[in-house]
N, C-alpha and C positions, 0 to 999 in steps of 0.2 A: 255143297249144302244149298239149297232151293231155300229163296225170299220168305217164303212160309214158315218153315222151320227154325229158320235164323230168327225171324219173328217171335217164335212162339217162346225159342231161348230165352232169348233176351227178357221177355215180358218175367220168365219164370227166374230170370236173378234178378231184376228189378225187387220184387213177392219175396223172394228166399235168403238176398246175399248179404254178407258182410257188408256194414257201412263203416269207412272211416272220413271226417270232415276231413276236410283239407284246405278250405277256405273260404270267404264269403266273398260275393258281389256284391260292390258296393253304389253301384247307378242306380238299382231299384231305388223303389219306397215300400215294398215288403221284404221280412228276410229272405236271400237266397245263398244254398249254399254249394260250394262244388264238394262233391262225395266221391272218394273210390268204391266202388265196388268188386269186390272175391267172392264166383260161386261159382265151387267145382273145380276146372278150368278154364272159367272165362273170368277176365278182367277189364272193367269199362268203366270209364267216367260219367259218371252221373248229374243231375240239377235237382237238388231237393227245396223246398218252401215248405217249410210247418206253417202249419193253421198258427199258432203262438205268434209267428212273424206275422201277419197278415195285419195292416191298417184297417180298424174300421172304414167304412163307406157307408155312405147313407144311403144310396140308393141299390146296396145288395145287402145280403143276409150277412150274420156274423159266420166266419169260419165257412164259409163253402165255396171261397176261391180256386185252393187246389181240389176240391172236386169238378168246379167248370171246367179247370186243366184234362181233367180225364175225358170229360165229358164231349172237349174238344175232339181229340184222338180216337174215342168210338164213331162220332160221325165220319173223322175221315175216314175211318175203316170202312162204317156201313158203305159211304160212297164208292168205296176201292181205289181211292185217291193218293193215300201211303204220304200227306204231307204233312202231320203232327208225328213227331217220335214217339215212340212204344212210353206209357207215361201210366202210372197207377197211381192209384191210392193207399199208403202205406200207412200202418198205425205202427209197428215197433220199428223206428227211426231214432236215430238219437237225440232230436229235440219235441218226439213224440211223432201224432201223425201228423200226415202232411204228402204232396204230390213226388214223386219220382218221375223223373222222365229222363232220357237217355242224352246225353250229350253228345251234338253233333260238332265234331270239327271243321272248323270256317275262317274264313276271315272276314273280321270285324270290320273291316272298313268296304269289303262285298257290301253293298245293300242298295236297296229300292233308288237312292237317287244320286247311283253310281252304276245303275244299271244302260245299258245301252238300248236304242230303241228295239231292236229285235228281240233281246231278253224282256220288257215287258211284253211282251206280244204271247207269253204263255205264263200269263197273272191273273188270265180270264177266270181261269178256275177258284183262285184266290180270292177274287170278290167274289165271286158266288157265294163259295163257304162262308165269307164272313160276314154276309147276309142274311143268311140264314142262320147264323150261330148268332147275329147281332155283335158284332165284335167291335169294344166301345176302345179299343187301341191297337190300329195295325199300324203302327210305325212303323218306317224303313226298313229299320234293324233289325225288325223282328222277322225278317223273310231272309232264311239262310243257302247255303248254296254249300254242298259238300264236293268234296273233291271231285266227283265223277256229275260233278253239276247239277244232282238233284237238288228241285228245291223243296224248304222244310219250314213251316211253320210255327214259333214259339209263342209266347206267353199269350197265353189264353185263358188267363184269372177274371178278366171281368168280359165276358160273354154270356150270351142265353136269355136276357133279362126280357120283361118282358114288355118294358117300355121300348121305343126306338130309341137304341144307343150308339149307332154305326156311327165312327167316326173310325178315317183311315185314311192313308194318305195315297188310294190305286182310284183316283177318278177321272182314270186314261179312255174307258168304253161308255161313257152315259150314253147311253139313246141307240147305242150297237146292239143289233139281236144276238141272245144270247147262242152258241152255239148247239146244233142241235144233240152230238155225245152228250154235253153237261146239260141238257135238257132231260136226256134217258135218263141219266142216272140222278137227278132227281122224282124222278118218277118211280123210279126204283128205291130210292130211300122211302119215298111214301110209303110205297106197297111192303118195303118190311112190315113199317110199322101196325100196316093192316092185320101182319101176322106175326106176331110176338114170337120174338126169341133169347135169346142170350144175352145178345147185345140191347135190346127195346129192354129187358129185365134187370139190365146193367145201368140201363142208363135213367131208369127210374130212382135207382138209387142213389145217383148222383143229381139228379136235378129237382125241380117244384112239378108235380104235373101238369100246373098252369103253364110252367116255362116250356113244358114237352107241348104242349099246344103253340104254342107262341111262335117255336120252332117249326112248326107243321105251317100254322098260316103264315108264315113268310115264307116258305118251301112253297105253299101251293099259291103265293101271289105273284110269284116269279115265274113259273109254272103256266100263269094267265096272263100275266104280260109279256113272255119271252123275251125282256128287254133290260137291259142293265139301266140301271134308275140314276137320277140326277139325283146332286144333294136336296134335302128337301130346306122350304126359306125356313127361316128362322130358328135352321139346327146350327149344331156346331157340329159340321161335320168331317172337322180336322185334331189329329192326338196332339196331345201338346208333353212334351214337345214332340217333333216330328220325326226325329229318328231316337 
């Protein structure tokens, strides 16, 4: 079965399958819950967060958390980057709606500052994305590593915004030119959006179209500096906590 296809399964029992709870995580500060999923013949462990769970924030909307979750996983698509799991928007879940996304098997003690120097060395793309997603918590943790050593990018609730929120803990390349492949292919995300599709149509749905702008000018200011940036003064440009 070809990546695509396996893909496109997956997405379609995320939308269609049986949920049964099975338990909560308890580190967050929104709910999260581990889900089985049954559709058809496939059976996969799931991550659900209902909007219900979601903590107010003052500096994002009520209840459009788990859609920045989605909203994350269509840019890596558009990119063809493959590092957010297959992740929807679901309304009949059992605590209502709320984001699904697929659960990767990992080890939890894998992460960013357990990695060796050679394993950063392909995180370049990692900031990128989370630059231009504005991604106001990439801690450690949340950069997974699957058995066959892909890596995979999780929680992506507070992304997109349209102030500068970047705060993350990958500030291994400041002042490094950006490579020139992940230069293409943001110039390729541009250019979709020049011509609307699926995904541009999806992803309206999911965001402000202030924030679809917001996204575009930090795409096209990377774009013009080809340089991975320094923290800027007087930010905090570190998650707390850190993993």
């Amino acid at each position: 079965m070809n990546a695509i296809l396996e893909k496109s399964l997956v997405l379609s029992a995320l939308q269609k399958g049986e949920l049964d709870l099975q338990g909560q995580f308890l580190s967050g500060s929104n709910y999260t819950f581990l889900v089985k999923l049954n559709y058809e013949e496939t059976s996969m462990t799931t991550v659900y967060k209902p909007v219900r769970g979601e903590q107010p924030l003052w500096d994002f909307p009520a209840g459009t958390l788990g859609k920045r979750e989605v909203a994350a996983f269509v840019i890596s698509e558009m990119l063809g980057w493959d590092y957010v799991p297959p992740t929807i928007f679901r309304r009949n879940a059992p605590l209502g709606a709320g984001s699904l996304q697929q659960y990767i098997e990992h080890d939890p003690n894998d992460h960013y500052f357990n990695f060796s120097d050679q394993d950063k060395q392909r995180l370049r793309p990692v900031v990128v994305f989370d630059i231009i997603i504005n991604n106001a918590d990439r801690k450690g943790s949340h950069i997974l590593r699957d058995k066959d050593d892909h890596l995979w990018l999780i929680d992506h609730g507070i992304c997109f915004n349209t102030e500068d929120k970047l705060r993350t803990v990958i500030w291994d390349f400041c002042g490094e030119p950006i490579p020139e492949n992940l230069l293409a292919d943001l110039n390729l995300l541009v250019d979709t959006f020049s011509h609307p599709g699926e995904q541009t149509k999806e992803l309206s749905k999911l965001l402000q179209s202030a924030e679809i702008e917001a996204l575009l000018s930090r795409t096209h200011g990377l774009l013009k500096t080809r340089v991975f940036p320094y923290p800027k003064r007087n930010s905090r440009p570190y998650p707390w906590p850190p993993v």
